[in-house]
Short mmCIF file of the C-alpha atoms (twelve columns), coordinates in Angstrom:
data_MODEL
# 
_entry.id   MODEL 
# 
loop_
_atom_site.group_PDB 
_atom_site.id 
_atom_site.type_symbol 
_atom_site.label_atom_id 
_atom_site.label_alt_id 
_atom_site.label_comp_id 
_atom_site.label_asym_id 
_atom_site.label_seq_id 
_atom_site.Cartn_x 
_atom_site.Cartn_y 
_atom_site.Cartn_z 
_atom_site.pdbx_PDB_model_num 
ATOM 1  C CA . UNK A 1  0.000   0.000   0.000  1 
ATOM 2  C CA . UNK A 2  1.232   3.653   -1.160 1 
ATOM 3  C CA . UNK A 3  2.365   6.310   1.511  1 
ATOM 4  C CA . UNK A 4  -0.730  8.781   1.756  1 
ATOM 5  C CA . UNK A 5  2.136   10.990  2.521  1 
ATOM 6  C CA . UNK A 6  3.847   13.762  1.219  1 
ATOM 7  C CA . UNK A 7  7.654   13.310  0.876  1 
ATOM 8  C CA . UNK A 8  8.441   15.785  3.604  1 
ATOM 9  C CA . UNK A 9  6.202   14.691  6.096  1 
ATOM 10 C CA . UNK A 10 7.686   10.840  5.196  1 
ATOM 11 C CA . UNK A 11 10.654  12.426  5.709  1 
ATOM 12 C CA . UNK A 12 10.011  13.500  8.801  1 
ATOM 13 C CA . UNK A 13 7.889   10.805  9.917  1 
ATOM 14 C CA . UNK A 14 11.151  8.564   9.485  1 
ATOM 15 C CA . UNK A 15 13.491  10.799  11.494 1 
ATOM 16 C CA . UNK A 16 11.385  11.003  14.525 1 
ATOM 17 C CA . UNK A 17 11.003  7.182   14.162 1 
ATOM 18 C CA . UNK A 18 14.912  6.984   14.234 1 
ATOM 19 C CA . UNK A 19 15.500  8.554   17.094 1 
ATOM 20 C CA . UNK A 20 17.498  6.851   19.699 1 
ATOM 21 C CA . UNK A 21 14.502  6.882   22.307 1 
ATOM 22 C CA . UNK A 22 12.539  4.581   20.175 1 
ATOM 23 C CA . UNK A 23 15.585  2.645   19.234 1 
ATOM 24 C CA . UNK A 24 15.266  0.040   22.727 1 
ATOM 25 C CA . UNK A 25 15.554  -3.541  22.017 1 
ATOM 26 C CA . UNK A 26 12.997  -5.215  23.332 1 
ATOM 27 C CA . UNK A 27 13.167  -9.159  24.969 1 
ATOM 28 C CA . UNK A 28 11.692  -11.833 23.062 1 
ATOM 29 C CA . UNK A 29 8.349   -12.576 24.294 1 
ATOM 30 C CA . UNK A 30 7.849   -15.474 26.612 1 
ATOM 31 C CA . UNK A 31 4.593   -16.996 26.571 1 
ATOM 32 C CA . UNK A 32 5.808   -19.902 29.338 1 
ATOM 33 C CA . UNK A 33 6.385   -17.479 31.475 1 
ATOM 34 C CA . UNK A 34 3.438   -15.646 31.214 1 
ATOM 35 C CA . UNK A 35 1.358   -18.712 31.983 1 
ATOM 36 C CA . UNK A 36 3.504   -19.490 34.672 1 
ATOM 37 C CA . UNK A 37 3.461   -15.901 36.144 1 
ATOM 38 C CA . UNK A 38 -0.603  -15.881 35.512 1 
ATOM 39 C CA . UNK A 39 -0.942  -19.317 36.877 1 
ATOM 40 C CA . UNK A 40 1.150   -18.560 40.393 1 
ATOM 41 C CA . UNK A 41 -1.332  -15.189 40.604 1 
ATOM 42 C CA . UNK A 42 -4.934  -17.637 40.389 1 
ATOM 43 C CA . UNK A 43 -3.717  -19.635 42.943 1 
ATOM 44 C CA . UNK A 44 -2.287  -17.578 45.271 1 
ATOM 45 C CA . UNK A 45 -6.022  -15.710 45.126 1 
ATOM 46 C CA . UNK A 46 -7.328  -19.334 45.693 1 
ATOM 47 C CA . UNK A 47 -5.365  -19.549 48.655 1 
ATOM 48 C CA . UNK A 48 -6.084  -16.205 50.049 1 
ATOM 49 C CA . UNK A 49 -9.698  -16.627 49.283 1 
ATOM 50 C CA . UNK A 50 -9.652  -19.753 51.243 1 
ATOM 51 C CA . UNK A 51 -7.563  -18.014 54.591 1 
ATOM 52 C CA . UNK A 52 -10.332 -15.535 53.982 1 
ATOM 53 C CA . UNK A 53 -12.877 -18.098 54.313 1 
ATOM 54 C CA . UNK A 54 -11.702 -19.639 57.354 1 
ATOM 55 C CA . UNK A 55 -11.500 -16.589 59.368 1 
ATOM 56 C CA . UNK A 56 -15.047 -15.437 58.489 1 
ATOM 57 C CA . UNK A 57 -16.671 -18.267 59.063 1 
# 
């Protein structure tokens, strides 16, 4: 698909996109992790939902 741009404002558009502050390498995404991270958070709720329990009822 064409640039709906003018030249200039490509131009420009391409310097401020080459500027070091959006230059950062980024780590590769880790979906494992994620789960694991995700899956620690449910059941420590679990558990804290069950402490909870006890000490109401």
């Amino acid at each position: 698909m064409p640039s709906r741009l003018t030249p200039e404002d490509q131009q420009k558009v391409d310097q401020y996109l080459n500027l070091p502050q959006h230059q950062v390498e980024r780590q590769p995404f880790r979906p494992w992790r994620l789960l694991w991270i995700v899956l620690a958070i449910v059941v420590a709720l679990g558990i804290l939902s069950r402490l909870l329990s006890r000490l109401v009822l």
